[in-house]
C-alpha positions in Angstrom: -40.0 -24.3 -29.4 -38.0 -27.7 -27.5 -38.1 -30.0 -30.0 -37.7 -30.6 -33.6 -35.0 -30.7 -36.5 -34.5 -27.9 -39.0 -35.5 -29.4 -41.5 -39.1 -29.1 -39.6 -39.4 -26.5 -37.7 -38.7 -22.6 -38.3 -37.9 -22.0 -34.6 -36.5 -25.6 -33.6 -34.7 -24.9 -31.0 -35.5 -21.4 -29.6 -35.9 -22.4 -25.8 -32.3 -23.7 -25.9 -31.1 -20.6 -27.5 -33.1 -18.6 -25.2 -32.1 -19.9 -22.0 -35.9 -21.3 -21.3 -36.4 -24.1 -20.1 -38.8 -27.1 -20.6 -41.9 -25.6 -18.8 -45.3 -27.9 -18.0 -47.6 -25.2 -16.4 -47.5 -22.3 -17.4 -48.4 -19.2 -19.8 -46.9 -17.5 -22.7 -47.8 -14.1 -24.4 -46.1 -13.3 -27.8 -46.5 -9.5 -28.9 -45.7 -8.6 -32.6 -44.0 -5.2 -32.2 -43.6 -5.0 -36.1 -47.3 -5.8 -37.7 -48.5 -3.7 -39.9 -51.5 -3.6 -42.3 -48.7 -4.4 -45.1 -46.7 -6.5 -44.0 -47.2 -10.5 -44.5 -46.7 -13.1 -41.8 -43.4 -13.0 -39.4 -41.8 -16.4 -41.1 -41.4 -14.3 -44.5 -39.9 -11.1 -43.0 -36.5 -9.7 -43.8 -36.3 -8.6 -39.9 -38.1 -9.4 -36.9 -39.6 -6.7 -34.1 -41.4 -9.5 -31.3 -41.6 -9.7 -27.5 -42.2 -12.7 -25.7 -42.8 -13.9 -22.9 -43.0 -17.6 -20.8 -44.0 -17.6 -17.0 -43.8 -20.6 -15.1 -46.4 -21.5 -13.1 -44.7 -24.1 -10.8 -41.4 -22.1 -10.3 -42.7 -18.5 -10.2 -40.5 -17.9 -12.8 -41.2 -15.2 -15.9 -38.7 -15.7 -19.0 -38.7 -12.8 -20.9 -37.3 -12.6 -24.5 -37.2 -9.3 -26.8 -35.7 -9.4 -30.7 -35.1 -6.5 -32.2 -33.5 -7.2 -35.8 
């Protein structure tokens, strides 16, 4: 989600994109709006339906991200 190339990473550099920044303490909750019996995992989807969410626990600050594609 911080780090990586993209060569080696799917979602490399998603915090920067996002606006979220480098968080230590914290918690995170992902929610696949799209999931299906049918459908396979989200990294071999044409389009993505996901919510998700990063609160930092040290700044009191929830980062909320929604895709709809």
């Amino acid at each position: 989600m911080y780090n990586g190339t993209e060569s080696n990473t799917y979602a490399y550099n998603f915090a920067q994109k996002a606006g979220i920044p480098e968080i230590e303490k914290g918690y995170y909750r992902f929610s696949d709006r799209s999931l299906t019996e049918t459908e396979t995992s989200i990294l071999f989807r044409h389009s993505f339906n996901f919510t998700f969410a990063v609160y930092d626990s040290e700044q009191g600050m929830l980062y909320y991200y929604e895709l709809d594609t």
